[in-house]
C-alpha positions as CSV (number, residue, x, y, z in Angstrom):
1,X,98.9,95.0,101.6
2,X,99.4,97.8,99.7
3,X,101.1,97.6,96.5
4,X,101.6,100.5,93.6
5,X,102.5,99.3,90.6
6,X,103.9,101.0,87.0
7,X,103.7,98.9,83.6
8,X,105.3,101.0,80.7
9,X,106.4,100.3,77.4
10,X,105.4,100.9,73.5
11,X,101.3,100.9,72.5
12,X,101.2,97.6,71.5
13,X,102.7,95.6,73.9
14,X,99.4,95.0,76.0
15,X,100.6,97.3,78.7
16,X,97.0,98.2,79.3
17,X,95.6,94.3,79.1
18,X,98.3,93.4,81.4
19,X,97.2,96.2,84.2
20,X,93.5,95.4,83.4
21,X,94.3,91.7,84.1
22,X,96.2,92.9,87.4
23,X,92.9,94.6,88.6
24,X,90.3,91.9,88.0
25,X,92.8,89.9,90.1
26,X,92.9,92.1,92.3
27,X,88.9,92.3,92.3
28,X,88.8,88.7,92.7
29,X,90.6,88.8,95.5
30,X,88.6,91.1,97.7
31,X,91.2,93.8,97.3
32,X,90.3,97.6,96.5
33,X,91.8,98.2,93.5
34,X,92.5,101.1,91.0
35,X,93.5,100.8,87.2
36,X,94.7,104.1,85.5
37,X,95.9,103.5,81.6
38,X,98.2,106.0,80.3
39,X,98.7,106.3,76.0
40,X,99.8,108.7,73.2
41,X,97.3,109.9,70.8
42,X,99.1,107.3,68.3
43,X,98.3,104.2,70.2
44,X,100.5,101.7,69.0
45,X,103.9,102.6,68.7
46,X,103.9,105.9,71.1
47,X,104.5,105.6,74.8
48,X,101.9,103.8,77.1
49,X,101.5,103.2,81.0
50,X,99.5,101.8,83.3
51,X,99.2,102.3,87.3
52,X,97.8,100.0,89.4
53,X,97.1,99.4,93.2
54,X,96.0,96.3,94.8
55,X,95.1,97.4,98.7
56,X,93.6,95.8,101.7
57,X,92.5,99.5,102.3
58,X,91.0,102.2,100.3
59,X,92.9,104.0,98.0
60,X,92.9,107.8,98.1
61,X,94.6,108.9,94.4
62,X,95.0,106.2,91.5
63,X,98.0,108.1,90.7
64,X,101.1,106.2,91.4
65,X,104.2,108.4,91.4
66,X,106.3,106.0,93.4
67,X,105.9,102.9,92.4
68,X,106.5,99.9,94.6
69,X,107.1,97.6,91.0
70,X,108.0,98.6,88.1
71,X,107.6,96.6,84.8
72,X,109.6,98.4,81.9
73,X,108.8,97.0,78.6
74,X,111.6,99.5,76.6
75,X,114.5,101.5,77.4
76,X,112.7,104.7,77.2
77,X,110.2,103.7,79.9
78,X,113.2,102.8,81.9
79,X,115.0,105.4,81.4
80,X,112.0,107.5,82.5
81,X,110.5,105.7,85.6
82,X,113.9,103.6,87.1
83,X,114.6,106.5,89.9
84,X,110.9,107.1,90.5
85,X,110.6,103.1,92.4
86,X,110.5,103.2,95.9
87,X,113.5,102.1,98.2
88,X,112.9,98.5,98.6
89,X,110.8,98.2,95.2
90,X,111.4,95.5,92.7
91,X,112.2,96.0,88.7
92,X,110.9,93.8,86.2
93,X,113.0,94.2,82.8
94,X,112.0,92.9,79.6
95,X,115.8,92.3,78.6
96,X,115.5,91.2,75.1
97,X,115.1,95.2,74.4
98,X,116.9,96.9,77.0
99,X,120.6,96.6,77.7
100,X,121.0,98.8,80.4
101,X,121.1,97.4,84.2
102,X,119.4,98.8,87.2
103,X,122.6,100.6,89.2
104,X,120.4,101.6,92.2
105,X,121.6,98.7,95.0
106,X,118.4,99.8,97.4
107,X,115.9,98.0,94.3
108,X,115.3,94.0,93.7
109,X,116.1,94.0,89.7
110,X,114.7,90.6,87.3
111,X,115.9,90.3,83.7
112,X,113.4,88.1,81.3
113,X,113.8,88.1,77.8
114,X,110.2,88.5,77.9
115,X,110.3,89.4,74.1
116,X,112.9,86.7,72.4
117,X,110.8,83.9,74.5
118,X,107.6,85.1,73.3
119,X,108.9,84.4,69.9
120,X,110.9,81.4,70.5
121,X,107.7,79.7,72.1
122,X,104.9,81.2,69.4
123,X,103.6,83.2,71.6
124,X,103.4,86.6,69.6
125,X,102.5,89.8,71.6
126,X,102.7,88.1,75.0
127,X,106.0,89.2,76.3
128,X,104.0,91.4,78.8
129,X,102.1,88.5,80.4
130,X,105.8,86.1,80.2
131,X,107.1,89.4,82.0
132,X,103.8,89.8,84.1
133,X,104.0,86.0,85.0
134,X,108.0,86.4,86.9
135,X,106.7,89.4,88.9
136,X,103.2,87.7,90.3
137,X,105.3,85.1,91.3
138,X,108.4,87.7,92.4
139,X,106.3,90.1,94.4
140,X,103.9,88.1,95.8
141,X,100.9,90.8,94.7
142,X,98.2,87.6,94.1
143,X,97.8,84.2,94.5
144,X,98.8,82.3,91.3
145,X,95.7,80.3,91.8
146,X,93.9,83.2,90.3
147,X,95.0,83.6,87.5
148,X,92.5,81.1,85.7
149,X,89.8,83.4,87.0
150,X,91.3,87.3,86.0
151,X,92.0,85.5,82.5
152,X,88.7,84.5,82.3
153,X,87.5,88.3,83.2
154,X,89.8,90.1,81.0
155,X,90.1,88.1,78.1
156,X,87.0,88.6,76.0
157,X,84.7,86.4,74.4
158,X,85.7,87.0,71.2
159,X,89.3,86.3,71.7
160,X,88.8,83.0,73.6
161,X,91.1,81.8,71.8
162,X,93.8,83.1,73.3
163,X,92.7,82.6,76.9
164,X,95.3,79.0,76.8
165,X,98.2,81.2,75.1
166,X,98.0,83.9,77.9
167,X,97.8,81.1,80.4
168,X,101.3,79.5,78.8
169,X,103.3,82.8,78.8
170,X,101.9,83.7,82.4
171,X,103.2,79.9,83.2
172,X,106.6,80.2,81.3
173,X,107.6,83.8,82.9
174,X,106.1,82.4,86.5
175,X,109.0,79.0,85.7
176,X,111.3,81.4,84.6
């Protein structure tokens, strides 16, 4: 397995947490993995992206140009990254902010409203792992038994609290 993946979107909408999470999975999981974070000087607000590849082999460059999933978080990122997926590749789209549809008929495209769930359900700031939960379960890239134990890597002690949150919106955009 070798899988390339792009996360973009706004600073702010825990594109970084959600690649970081991908990684320890990844980690977990015996896999080689790389984790390159992406962000404007303004952090939240300006543009941020995250690549990521989970291998059974080494990995030469973490730089992934042609990604085999793309999560887009905002039209912008979109806009900017939709061509750049590899024939075959899946696209993950946050549809409570982005209206337009993937035209390309050679990509597997999912629509969430990662962001209107997040706030129907309480769940503010989550919309990346809701979005994040549909495409572990979409593209296969870990087991969904791990996710208990990446949480537990990535979340940090002193936001413990929101280990059982993250857990419900990976849950509710896995159900989805």
């Amino acid at each position: 397995m070798n899988k390339q993946v792009l996360i973009a979107g706004f600073g702010g909408q825990g594109i970084l947490f959600s690649g970081k999470f991908l990684a320890y999975e990844g980690l977990i999981d015996g896999k080689e993995v790389s984790w390159l974070p992406s962000y404007g000087p303004e952090m939240r607000g300006g543009t941020a992206n995250c690549s990521i590849i989970v291998s059974d082999t080494k990995i030469g460059s973490p730089i992934v140009d042609k990604p085999d999933v793309l999560i887009a978080m905002n039209a912008p990122s979109f806009d900017k990254y939709i061509n750049a997926v590899v024939s075959g590749g899946q696209v993950f789209v946050d549809s409570s902010l982005i209206e337009q549809k993937v035209e390309r008929t050679d990509v597997e495209a999912y629509y969430i409203p990662a962001t209107k769930i997040a706030s129907d359900e309480n769940l503010p700031g989550l919309a990346n792992m809701i979005i994040l939960g549909m495409m572990i379960k979409k593209s296969g890239i870990m087991p969904y038994e791990n996710i208990e134990k990446a949480l537990n890597k990535v979340v940090s002690a002193k936001k413990a609290n929101l280990l059982e949150l993250n857990k419900k919106a990976l849950q509710i955009g896995y159900d989805y």
